[in-house]
N, CA, C and O atoms as CSV, one atom per row, in Angstrom:
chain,resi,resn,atom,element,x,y,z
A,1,UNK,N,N,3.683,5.700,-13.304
A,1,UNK,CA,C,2.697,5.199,-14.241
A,1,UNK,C,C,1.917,4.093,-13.550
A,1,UNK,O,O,2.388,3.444,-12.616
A,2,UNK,N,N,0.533,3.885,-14.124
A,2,UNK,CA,C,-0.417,2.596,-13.334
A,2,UNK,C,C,-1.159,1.920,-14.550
A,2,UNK,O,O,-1.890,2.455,-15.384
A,3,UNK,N,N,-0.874,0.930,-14.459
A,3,UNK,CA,C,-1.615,0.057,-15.325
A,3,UNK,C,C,-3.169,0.188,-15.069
A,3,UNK,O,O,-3.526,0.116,-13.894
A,4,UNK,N,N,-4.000,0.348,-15.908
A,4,UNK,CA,C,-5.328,0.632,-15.792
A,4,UNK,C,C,-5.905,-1.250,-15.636
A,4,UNK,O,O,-5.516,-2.280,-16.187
A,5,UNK,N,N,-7.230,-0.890,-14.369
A,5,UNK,CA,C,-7.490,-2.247,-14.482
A,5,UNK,C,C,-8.108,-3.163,-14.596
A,5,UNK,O,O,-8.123,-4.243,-14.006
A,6,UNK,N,N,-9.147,-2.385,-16.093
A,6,UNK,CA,C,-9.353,-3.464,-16.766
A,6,UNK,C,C,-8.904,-3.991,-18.574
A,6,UNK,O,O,-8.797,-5.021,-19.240
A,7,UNK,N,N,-8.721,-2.086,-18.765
A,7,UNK,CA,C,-7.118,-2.038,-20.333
A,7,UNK,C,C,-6.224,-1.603,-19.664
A,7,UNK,O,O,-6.062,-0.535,-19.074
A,8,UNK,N,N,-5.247,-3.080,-19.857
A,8,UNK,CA,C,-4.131,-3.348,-19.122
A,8,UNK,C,C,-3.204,-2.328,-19.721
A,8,UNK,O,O,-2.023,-2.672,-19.690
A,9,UNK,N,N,-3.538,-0.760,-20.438
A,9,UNK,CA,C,-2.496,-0.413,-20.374
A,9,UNK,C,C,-1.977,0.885,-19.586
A,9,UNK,O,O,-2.560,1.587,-18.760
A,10,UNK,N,N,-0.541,0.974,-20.178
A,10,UNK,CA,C,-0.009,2.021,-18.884
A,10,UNK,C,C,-0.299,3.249,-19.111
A,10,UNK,O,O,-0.087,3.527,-20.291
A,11,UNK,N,N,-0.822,4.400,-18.297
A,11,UNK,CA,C,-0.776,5.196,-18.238
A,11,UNK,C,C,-0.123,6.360,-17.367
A,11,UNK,O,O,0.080,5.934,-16.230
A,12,UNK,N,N,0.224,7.519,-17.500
A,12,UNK,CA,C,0.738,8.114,-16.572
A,12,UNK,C,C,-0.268,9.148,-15.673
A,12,UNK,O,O,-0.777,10.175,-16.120
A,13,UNK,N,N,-0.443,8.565,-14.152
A,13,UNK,CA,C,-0.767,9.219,-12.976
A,13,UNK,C,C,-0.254,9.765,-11.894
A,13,UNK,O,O,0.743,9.198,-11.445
A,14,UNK,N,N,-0.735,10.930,-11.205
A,14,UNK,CA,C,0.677,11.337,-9.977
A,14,UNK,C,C,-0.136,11.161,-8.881
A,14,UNK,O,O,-1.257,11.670,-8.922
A,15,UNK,N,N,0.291,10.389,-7.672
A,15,UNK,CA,C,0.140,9.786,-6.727
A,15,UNK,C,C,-0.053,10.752,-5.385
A,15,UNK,O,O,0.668,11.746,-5.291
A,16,UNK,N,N,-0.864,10.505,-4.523
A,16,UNK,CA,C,-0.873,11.290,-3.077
A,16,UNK,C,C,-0.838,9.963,-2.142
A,16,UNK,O,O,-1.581,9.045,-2.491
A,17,UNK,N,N,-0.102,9.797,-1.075
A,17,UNK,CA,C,-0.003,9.008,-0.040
A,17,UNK,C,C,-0.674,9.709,1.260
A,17,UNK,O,O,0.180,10.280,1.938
A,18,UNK,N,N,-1.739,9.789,1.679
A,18,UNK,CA,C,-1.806,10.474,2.828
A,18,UNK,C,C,-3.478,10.241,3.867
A,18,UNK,O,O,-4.683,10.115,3.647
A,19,UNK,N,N,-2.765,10.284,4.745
A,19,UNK,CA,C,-3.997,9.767,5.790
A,19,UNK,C,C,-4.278,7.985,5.913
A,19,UNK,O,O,-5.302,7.779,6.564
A,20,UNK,N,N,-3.864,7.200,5.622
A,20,UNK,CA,C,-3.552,6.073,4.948
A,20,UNK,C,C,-4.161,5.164,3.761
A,20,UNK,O,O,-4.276,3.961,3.525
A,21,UNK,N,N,-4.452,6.244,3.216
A,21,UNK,CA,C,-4.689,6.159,1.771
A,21,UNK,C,C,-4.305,6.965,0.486
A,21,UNK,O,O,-4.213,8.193,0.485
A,22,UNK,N,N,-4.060,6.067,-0.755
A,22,UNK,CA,C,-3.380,6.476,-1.777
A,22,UNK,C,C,-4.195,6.575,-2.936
A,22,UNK,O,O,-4.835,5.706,-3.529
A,23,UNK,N,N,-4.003,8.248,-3.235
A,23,UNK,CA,C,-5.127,8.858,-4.361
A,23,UNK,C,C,-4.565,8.734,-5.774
A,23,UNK,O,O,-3.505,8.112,-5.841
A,24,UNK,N,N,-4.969,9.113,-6.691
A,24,UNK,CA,C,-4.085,8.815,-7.414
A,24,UNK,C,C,-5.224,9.865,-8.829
A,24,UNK,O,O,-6.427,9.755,-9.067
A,25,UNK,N,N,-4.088,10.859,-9.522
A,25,UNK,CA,C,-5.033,11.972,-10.374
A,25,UNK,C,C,-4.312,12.004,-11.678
A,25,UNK,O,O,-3.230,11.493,-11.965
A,26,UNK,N,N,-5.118,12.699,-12.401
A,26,UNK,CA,C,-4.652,12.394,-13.878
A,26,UNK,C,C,-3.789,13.867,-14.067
A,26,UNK,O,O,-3.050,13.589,-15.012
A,27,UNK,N,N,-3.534,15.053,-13.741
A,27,UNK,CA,C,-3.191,16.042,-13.497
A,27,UNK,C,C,-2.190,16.021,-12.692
A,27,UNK,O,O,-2.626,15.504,-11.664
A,28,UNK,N,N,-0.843,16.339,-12.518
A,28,UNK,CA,C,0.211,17.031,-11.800
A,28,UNK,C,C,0.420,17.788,-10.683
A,28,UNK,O,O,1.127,17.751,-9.676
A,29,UNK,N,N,-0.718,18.739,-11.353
A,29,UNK,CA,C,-0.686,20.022,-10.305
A,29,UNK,C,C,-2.596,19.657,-9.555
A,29,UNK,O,O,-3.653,19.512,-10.169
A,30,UNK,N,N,-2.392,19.633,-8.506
A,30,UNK,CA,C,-3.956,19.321,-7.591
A,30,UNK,C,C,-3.891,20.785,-6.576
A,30,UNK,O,O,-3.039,21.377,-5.914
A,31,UNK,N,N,-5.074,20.911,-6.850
A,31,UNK,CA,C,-5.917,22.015,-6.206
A,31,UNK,C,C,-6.656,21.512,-5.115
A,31,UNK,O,O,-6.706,20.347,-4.720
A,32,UNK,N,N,-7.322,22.679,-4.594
A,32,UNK,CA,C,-8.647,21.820,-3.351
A,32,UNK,C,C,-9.842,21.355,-4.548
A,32,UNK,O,O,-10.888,21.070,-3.965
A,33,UNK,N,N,-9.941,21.230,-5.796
A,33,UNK,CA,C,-11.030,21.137,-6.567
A,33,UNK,C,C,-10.556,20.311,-7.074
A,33,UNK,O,O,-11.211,19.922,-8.041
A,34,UNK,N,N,-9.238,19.546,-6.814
A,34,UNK,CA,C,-8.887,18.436,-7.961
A,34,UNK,C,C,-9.756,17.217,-6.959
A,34,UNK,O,O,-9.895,16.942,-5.768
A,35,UNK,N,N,-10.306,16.620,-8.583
A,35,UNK,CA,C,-11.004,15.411,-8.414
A,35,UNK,C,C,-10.033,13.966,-8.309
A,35,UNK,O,O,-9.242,13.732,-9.224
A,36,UNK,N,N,-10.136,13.148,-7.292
A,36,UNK,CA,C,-9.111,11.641,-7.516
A,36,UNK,C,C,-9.415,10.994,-8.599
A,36,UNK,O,O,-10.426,11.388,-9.182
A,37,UNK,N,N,-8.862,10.147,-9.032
A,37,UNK,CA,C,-9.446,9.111,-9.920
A,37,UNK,C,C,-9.731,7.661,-9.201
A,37,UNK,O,O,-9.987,6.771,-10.013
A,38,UNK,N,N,-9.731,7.407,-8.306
A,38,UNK,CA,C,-9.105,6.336,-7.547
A,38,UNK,C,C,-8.675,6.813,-6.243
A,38,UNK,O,O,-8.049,7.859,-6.071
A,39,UNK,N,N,-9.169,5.704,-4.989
A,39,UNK,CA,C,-8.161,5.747,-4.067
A,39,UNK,C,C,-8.393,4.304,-3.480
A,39,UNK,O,O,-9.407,3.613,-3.572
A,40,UNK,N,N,-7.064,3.991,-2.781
A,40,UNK,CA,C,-6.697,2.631,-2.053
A,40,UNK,C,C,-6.617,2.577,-0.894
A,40,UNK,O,O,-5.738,3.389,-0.605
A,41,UNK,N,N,-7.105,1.976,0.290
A,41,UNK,CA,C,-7.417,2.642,1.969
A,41,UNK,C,C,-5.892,1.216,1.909
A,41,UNK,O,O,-5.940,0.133,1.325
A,42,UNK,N,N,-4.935,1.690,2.583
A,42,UNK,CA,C,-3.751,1.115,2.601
A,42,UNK,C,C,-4.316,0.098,3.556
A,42,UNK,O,O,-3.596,-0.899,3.496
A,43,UNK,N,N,-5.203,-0.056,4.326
A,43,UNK,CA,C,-5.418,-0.762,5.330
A,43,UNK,C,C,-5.924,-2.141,4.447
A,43,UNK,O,O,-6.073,-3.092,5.215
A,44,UNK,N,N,-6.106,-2.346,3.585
A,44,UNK,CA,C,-6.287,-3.129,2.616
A,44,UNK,C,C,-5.472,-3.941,1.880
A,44,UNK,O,O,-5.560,-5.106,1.490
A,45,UNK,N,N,-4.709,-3.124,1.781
A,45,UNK,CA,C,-2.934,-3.553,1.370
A,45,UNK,C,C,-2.650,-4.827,2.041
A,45,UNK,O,O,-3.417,-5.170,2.941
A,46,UNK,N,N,-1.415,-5.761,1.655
A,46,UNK,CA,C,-1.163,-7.073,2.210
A,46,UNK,C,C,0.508,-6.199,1.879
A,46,UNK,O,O,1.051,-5.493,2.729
A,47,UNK,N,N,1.059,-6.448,0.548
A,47,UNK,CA,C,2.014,-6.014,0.365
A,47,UNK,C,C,2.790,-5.118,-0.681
A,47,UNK,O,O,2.196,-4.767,-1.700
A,48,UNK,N,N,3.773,-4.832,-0.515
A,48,UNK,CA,C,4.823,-3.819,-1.494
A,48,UNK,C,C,6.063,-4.186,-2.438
A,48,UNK,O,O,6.742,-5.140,-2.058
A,49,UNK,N,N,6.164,-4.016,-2.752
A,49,UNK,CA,C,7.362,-5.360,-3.471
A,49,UNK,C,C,7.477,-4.674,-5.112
A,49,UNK,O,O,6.568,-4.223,-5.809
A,50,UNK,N,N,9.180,-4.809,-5.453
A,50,UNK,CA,C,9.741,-4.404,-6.225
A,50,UNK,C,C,9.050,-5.390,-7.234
A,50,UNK,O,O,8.962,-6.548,-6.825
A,51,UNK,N,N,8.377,-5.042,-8.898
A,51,UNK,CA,C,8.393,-6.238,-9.856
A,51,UNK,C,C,8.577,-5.984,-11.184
A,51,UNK,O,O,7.692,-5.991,-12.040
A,52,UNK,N,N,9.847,-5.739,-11.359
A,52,UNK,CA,C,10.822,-5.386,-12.370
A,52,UNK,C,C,10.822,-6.569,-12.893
A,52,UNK,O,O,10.457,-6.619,-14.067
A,53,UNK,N,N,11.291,-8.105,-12.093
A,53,UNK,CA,C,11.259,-9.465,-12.821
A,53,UNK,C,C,9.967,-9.662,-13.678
A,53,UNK,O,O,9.926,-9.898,-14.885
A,54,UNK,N,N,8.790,-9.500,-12.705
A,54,UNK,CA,C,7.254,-9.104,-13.126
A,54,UNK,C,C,6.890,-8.757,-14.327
A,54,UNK,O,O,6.296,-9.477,-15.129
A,55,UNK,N,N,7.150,-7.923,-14.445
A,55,UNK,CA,C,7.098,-7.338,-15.232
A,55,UNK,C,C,7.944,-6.864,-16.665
A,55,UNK,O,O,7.490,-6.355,-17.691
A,56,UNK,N,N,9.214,-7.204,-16.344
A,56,UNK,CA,C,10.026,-7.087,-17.317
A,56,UNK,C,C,10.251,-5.792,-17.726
A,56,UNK,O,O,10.668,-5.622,-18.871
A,57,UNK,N,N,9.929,-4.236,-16.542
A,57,UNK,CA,C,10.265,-3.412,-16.837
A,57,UNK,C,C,11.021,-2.560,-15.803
A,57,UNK,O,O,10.602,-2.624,-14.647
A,58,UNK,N,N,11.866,-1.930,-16.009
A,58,UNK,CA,C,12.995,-0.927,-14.844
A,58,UNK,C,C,11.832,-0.363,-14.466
A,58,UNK,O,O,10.821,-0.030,-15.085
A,59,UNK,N,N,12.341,-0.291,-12.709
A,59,UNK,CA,C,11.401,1.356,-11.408
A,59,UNK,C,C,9.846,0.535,-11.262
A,59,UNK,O,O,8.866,0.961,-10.651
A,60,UNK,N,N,9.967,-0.849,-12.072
A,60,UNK,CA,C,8.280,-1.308,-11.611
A,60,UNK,C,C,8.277,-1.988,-10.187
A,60,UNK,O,O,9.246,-2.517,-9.642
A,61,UNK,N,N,6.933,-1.863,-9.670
A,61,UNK,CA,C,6.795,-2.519,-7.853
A,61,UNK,C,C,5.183,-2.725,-8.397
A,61,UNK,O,O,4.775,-2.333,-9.491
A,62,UNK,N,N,4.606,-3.229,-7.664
A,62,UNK,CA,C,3.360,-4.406,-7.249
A,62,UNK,C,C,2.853,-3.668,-5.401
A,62,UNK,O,O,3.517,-3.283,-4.439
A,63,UNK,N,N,1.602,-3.767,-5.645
A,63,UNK,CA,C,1.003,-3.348,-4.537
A,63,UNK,C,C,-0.363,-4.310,-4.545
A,63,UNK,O,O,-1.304,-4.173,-5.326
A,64,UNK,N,N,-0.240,-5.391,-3.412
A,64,UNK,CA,C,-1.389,-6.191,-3.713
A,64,UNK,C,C,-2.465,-6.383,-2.273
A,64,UNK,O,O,-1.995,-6.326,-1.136
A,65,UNK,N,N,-3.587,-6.558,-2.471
A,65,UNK,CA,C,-4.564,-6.681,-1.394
A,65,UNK,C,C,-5.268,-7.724,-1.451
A,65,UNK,O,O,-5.087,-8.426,-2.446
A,66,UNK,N,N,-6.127,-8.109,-0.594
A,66,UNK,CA,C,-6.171,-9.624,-0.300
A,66,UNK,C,C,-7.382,-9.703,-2.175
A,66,UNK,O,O,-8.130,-10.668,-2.326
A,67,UNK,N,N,-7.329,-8.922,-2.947
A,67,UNK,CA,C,-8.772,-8.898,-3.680
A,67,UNK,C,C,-7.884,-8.772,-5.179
A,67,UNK,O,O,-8.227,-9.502,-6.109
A,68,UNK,N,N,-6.699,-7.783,-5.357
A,68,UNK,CA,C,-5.728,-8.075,-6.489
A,68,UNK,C,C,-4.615,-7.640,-6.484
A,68,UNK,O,O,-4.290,-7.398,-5.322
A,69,UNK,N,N,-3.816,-7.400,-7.207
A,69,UNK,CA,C,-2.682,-6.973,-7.470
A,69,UNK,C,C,-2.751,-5.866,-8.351
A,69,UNK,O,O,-3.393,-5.958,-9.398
A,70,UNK,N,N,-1.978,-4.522,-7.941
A,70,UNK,CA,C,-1.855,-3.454,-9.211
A,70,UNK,C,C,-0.186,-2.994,-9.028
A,70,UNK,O,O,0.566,-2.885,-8.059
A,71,UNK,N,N,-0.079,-2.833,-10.201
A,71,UNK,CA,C,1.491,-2.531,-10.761
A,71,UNK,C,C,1.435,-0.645,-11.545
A,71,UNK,O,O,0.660,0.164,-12.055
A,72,UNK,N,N,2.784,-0.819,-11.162
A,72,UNK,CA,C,3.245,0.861,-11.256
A,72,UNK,C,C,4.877,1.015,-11.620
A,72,UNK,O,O,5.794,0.201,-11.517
A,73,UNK,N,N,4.857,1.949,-11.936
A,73,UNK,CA,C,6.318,2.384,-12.338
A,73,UNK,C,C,6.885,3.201,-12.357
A,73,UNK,O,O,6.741,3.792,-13.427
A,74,UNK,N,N,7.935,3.930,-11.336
A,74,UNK,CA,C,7.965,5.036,-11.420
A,74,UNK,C,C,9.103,5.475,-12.092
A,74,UNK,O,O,10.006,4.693,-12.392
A,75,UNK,N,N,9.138,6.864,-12.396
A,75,UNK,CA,C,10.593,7.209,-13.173
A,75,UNK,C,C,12.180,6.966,-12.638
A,75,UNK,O,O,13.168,7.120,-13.356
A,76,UNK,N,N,12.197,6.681,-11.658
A,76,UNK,CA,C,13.747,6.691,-11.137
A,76,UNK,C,C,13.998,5.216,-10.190
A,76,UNK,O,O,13.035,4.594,-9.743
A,77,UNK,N,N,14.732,4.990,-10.076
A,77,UNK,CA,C,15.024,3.794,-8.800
A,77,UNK,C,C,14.631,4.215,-7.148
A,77,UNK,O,O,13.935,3.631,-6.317
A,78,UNK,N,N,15.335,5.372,-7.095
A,78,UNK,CA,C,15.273,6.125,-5.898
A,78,UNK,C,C,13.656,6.374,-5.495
A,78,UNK,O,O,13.188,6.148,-4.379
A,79,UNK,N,N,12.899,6.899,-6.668
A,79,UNK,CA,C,11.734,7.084,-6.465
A,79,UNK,C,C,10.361,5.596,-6.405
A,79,UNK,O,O,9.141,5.536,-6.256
A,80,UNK,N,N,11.419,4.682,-6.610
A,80,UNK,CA,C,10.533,3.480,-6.560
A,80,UNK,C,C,11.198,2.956,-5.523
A,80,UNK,O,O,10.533,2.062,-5.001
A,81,UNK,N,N,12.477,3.180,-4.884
A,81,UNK,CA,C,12.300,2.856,-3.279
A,81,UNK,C,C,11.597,3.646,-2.242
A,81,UNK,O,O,11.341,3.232,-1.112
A,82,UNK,N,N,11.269,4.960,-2.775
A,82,UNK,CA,C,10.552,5.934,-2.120
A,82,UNK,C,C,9.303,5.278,-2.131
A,82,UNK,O,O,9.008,5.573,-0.973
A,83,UNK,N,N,8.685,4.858,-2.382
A,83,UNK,CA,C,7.245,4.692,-2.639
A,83,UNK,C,C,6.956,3.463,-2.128
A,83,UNK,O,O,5.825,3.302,-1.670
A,84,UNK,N,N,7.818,2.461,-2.104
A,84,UNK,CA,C,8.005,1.351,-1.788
A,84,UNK,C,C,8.298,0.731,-0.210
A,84,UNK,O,O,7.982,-0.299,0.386
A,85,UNK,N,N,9.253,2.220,0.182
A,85,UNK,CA,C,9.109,2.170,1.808
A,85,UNK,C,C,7.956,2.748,2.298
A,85,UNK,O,O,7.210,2.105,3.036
A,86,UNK,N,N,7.614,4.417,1.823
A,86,UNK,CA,C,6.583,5.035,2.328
A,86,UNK,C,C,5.333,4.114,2.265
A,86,UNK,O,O,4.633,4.174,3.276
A,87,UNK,N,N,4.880,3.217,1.220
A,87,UNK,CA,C,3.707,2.006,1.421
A,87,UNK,C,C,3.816,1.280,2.475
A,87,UNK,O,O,2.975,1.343,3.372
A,88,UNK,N,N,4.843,0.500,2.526
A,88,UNK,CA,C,5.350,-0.351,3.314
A,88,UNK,C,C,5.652,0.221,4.899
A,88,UNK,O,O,5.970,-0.480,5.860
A,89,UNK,N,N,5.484,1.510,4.889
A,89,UNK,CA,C,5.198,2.223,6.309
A,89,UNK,C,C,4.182,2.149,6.730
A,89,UNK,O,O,3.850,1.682,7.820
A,90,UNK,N,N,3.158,2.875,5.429
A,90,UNK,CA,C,1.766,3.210,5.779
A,90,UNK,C,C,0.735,1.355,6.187
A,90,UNK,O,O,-0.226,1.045,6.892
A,91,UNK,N,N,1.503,0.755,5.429
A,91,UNK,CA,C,0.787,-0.219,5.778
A,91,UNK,C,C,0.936,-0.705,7.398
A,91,UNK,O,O,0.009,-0.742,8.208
A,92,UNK,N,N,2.294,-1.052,7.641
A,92,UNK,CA,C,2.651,-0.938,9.240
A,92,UNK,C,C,1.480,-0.376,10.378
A,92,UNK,O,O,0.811,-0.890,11.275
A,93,UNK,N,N,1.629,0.824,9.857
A,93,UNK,CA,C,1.008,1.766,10.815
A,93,UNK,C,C,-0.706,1.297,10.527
A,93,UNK,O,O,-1.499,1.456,11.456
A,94,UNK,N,N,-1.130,0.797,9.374
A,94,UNK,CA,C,-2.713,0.748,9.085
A,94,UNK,C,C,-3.357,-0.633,9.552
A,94,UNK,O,O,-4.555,-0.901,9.644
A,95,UNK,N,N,-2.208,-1.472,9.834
A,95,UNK,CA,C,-2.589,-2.893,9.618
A,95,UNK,C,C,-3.520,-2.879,10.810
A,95,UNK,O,O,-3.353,-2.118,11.763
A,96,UNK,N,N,-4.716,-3.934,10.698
A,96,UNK,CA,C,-5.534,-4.216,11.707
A,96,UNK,C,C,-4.628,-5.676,12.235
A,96,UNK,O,O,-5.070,-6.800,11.999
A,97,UNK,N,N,-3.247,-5.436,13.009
A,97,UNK,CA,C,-2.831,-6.222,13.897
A,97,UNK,C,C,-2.952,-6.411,15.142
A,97,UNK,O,O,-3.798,-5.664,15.635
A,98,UNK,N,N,-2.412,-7.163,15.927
A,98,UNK,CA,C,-2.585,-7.407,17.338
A,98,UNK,C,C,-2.276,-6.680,18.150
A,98,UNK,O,O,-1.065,-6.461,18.108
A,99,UNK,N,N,-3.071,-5.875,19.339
A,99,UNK,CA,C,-3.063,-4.904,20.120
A,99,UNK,C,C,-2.283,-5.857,20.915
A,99,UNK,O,O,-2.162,-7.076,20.803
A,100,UNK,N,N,-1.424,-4.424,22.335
A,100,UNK,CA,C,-0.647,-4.506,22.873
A,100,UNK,C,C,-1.354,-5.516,24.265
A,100,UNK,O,O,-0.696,-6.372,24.855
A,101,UNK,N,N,-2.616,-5.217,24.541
A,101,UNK,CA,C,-3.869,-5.668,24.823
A,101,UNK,C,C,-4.188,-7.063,24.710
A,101,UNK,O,O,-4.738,-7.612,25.665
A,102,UNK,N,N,-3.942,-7.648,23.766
A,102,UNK,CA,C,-5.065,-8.685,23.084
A,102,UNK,C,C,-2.932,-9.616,23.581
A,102,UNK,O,O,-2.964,-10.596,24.326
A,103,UNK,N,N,-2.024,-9.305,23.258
A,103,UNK,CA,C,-0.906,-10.065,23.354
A,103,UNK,C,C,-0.519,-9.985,24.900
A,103,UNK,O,O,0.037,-10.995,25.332
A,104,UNK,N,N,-0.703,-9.057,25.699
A,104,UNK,CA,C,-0.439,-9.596,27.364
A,104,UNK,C,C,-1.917,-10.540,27.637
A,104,UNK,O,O,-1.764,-11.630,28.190
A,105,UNK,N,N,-3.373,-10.096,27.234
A,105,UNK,CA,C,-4.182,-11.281,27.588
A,105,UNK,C,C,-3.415,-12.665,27.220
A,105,UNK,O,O,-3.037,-13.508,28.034
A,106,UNK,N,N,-3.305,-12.695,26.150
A,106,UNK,CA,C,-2.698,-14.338,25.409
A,106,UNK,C,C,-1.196,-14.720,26.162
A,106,UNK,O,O,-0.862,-15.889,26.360
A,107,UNK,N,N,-0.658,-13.971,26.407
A,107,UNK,CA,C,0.579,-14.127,27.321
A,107,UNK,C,C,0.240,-15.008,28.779
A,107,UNK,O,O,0.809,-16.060,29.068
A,108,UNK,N,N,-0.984,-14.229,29.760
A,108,UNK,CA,C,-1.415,-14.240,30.701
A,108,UNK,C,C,-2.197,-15.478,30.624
A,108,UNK,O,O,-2.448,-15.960,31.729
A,109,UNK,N,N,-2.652,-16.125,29.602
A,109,UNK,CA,C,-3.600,-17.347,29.532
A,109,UNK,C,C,-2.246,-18.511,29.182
A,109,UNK,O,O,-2.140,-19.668,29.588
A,110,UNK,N,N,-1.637,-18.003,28.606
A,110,UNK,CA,C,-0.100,-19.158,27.970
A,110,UNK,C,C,0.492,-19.570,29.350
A,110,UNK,O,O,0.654,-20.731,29.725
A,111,UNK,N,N,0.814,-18.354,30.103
A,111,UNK,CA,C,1.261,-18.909,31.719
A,111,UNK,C,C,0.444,-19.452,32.695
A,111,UNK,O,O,0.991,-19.541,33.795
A,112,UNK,N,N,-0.625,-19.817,32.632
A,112,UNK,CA,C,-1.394,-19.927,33.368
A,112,UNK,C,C,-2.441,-18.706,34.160
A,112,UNK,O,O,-3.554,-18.952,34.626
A,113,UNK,N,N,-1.935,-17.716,34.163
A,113,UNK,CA,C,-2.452,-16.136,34.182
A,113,UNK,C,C,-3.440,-16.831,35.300
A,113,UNK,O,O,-3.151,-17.900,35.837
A,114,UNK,N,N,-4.657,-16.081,35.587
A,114,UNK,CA,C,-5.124,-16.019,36.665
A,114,UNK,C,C,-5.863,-17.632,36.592
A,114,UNK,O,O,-6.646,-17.873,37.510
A,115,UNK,N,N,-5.726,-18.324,35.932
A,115,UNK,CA,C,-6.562,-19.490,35.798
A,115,UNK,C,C,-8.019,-19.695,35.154
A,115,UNK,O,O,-8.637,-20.756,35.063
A,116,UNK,N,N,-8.519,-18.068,34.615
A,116,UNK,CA,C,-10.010,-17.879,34.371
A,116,UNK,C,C,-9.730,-18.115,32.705
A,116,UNK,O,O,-8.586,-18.244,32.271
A,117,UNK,N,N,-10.896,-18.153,31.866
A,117,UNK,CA,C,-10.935,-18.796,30.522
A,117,UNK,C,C,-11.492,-17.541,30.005
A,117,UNK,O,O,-11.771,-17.436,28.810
């Protein structure tokens, strides 16, 4: 389920994780003609996080980006650690972090490296 966001209330949606972004349709069953309602470029994402306290409801987690926070709930525990790692992957893999590149330059300037600026 996803809280709609601007009537805060819940509704039930079924989720696609893929390519590193998360679609999200009002329908079950998706075709090549199913329309999204929504999608989230994970690369956007900050974090994943269980919010059952949050919220005050069982299977709820929080998915927030530097712009808001949206909450969800899924039917099972298992399936809200499912969703919760698979985010928390996709984000890994999406993050615009520090190349392998950009950390031996900064290494190479920390030791003194060739002496050039």
């Amino acid at each position: 389920m996803k809280q709609g966001e601007f009537i805060k209330t819940w509704r039930r949606r079924w989720f696609v994780l893929k390519q590193g972004r998360i679609f999200w349709f009002k329908e079950p069953q998706l075709t090549p003609f199913s329309k999204s309602r929504g999608v989230i470029p994970v690369s956007s994402c900050l974090t994943v996080k269980g919010a059952e306290d949050v919220l005050n409801k069982q299977f709820a987690f929080e998915l927030s980006t530097n712009r808001d926070t949206m909450y969800f709930i899924a039917d099972t525990d298992k399936e809200k650690e499912d969703w919760i790692n698979a985010i928390g992957r996709s984000i890994v893999r999406h993050s615009k972090s520090v190349t392998d590149d950009e950390v031996l330059d900064y290494d190479s300037k920390q030791s003194g490296g060739t002496g050039r600026e």
